[in-house]
C-alpha positions in Angstrom: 7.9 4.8 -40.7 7.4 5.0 -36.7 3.9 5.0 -36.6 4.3 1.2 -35.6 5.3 2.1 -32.5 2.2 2.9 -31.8 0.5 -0.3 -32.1 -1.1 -2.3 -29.3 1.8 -4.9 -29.2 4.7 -1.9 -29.1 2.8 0.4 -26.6 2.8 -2.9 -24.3 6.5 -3.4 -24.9 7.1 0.2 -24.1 5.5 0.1 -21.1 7.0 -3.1 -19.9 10.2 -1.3 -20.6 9.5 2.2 -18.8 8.3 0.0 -15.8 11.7 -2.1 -15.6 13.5 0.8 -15.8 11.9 2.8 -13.1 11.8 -0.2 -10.8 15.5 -1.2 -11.1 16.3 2.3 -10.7 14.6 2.6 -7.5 16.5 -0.7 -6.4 19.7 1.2 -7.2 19.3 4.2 -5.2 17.5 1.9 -2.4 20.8 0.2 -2.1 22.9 3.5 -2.0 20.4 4.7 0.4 21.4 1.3 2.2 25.0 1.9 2.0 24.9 5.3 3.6 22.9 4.1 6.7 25.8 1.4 6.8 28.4 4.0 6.7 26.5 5.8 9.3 26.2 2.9 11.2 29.7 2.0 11.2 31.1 5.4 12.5 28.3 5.0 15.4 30.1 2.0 15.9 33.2 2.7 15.8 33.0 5.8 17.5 31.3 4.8 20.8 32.7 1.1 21.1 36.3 2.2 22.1 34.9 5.0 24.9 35.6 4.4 28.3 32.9 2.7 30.3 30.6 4.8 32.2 28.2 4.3 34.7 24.6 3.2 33.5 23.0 6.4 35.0 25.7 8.7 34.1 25.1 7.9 30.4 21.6 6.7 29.9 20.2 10.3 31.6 16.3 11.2 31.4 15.5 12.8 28.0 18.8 10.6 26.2 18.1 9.7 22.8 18.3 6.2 23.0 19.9 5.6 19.7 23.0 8.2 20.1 23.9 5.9 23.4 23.5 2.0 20.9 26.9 0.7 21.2 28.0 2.8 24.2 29.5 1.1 27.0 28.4 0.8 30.7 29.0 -0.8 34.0 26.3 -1.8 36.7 26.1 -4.1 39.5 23.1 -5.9 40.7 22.0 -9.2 40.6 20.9 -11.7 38.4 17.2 -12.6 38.4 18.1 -16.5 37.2 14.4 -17.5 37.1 13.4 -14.9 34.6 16.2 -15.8 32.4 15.0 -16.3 28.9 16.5 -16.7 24.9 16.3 -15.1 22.1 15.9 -17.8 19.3 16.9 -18.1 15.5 20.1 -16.8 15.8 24.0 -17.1 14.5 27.3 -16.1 15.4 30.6 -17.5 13.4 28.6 -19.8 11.3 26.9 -21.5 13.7 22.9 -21.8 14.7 21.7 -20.9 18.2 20.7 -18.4 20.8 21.4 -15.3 22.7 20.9 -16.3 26.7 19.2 -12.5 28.3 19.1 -13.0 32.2 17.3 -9.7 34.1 19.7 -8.0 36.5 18.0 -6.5 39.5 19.7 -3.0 40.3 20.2 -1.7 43.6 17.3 0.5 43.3 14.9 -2.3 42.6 15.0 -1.4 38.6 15.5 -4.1 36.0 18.2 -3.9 33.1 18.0 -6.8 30.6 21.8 -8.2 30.2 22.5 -10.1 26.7 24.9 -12.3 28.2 26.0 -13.7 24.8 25.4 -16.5 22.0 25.0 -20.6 23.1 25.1 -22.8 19.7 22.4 -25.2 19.6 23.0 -28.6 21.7 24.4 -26.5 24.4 22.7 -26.0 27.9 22.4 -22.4 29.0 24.4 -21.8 31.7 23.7 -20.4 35.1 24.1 -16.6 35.8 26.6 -16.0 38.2 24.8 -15.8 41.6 25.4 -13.1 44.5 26.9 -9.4 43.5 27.9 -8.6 39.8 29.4 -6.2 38.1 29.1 -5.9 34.5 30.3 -4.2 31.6 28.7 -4.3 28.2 27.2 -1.7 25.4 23.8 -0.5 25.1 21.5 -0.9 23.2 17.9 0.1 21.7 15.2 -2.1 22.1 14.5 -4.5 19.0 11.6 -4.0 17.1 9.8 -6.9 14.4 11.2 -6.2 10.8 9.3 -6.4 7.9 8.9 -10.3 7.1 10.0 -11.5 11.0 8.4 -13.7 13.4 6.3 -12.3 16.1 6.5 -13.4 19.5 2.6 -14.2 21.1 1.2 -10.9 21.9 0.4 -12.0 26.1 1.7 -14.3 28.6 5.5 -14.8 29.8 8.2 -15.2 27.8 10.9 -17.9 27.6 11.6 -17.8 24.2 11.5 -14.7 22.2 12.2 -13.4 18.9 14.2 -10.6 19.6 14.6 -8.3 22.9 11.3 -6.2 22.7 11.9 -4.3 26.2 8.1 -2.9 26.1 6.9 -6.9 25.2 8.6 -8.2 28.1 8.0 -5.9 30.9 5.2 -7.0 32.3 7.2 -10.3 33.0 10.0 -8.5 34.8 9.5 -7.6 38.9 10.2 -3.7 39.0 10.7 -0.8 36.2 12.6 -1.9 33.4 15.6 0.1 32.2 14.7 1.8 28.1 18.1 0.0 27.0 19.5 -3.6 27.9 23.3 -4.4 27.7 25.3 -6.7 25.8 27.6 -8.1 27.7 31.7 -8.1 27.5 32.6 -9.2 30.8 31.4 -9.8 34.4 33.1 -9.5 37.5 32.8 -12.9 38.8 32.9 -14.2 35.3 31.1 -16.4 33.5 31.6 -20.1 34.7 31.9 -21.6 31.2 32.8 -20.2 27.6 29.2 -20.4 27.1 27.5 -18.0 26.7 30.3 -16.5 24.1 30.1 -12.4 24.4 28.6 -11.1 20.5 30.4 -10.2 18.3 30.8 -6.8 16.6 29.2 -6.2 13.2 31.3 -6.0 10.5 32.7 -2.5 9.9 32.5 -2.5 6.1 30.5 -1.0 3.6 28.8 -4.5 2.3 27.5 -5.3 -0.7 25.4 -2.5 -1.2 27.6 -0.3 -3.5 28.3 -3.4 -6.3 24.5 -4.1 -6.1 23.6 -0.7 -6.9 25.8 -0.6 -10.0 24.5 -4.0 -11.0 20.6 -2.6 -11.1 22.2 0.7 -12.8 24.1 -1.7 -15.4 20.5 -3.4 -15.8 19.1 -0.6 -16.8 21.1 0.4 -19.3 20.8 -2.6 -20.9 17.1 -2.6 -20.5 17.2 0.6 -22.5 19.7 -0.7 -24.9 17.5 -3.8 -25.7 14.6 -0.8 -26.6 16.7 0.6 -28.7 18.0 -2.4 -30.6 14.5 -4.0 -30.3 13.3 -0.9 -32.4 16.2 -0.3 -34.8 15.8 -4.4 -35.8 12.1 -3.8 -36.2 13.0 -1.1 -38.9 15.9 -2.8 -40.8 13.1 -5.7 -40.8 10.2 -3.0 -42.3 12.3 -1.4 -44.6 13.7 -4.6 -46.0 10.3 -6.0 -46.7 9.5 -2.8 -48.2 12.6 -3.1 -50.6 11.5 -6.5 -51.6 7.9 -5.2 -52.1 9.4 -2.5 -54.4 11.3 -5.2 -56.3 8.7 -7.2 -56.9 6.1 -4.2 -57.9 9.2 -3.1 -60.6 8.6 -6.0 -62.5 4.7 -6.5 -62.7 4.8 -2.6 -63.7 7.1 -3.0 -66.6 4.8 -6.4 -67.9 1.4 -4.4 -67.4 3.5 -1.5 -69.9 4.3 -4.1 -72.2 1.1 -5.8 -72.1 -0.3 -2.2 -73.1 2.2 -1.1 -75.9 1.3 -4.7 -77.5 -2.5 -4.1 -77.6 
């Protein structure tokens, strides 16, 4: 009775089948796999955001892992190399299109920290750093790296705009050593002139979508199997139905051949 399932058409049905299943349940437990980095994210987050800020050297010490300092916040004071000012491009904040202004600060030692001064919509001209003596405050973090599907930024020459802040990319730019971390800035002591460029926001501390997207492949999958299931049990009502109506249709032309006999 099962030995259709065998067949050419049926063994490329089940593999079609064992492959949707294996794929969607690797999209599953990809997104749960998401939503625990997210969760560890957010206590990262939340943990280091609210610490008091520390000086630049006293937290970002020789042999620091860089990423248990993301989201940390510092002070420093230098100032502002203006002319090697550049932005980051293709980003958003609250909806809107723009990009993130970065303006080198010169340390007192001669090192270079890139500052993240914050988000300009498009349209807007990029403000001036404030000249003379700063002091800043703002949260490290690592340097950005190109994601699978990003832009790149040209591999040589200067920069002015830039896909993301790649620290190692942009040194060669920059007069001096350039600090392993840059800052996002939350304030400046003198301030910013204008509201522009608007401090970044915080990610959201929430687990995301990652959770209902994993049930959603899980639910697919069981339904995949469940259509295999029905797919075959429909295929044997349909067999053994034809088989009935073969059987009814032998009865008959078995009793006439009988008769036909007993007569002669």
């Amino acid at each position: 009775m099962y030995r259709f399932l065998l067949s050419p058409k049926w063994l490329a049905f089940h593999l079609l089948v064992v492959l949707g299943i294996v794929t969607m349940l690797n999209l599953g437990f990809w997104q749960l796999r998401r939503l625990d980095e997210r969760q560890e994210r957010n206590t990262a987050v939340s943990g280091r955001v609210d610490l008091p800020p520390a000086p630049l050297d006293a937290v970002l010490v020789p042999g620091a892992d860089l990423q248990d300092l993301r989201w940390r916040p510092v002070t420093a004071n230098g100032r502002y190399l203006s002319d090697e000012q550049f932005v980051v491009v293709n980003r958003s904040q609250r909806g809107a299109a723009g990009e993130i202004v970065v303006t080198p600060l010169e340390l007192p030692d001669g090192r270079v920290l890139l500052v993240s001064r914050g988000f300009v919509p498009l349209g807007r001209p990029v403000p001036d750093a404030p000249a003379g003596d700063v002091h800043i405050t703002g949260r490290l973090q690592p340097s950005q790296r190109r994601s699978t599907g990003g832009l790149s930024d040209a591999p040589t020459g200067d920069l002015t705009e830039a896909q993301r802040v790649d620290i190692d990319r942009l040194a060669p730019q920059l007069p001096g050593d350039v600090v392993p971390m840059y800052v996002e800035l939350t304030s400046s002591d003198p301030a910013e002139a204008t509201p522009y460029p608007e401090p970044l926001t915080l990610p959201e501390l929430d687990d995301g979508p990652h959770l209902s997207y994993a049930v959603q492949w899980f639910i697919f999958t069981v339904a995949v199997a469940g259509g295999w299931v029905l797919a075959v049990r429909k295929s044997l009502r349909a067999r053994a139905a034809e088989a009935r109506r073969a059987a009814a249709v032998a009865v008959p032309e078995a009793v006439d051949a009988t008769a036909s006999s007993s007569s002669g």
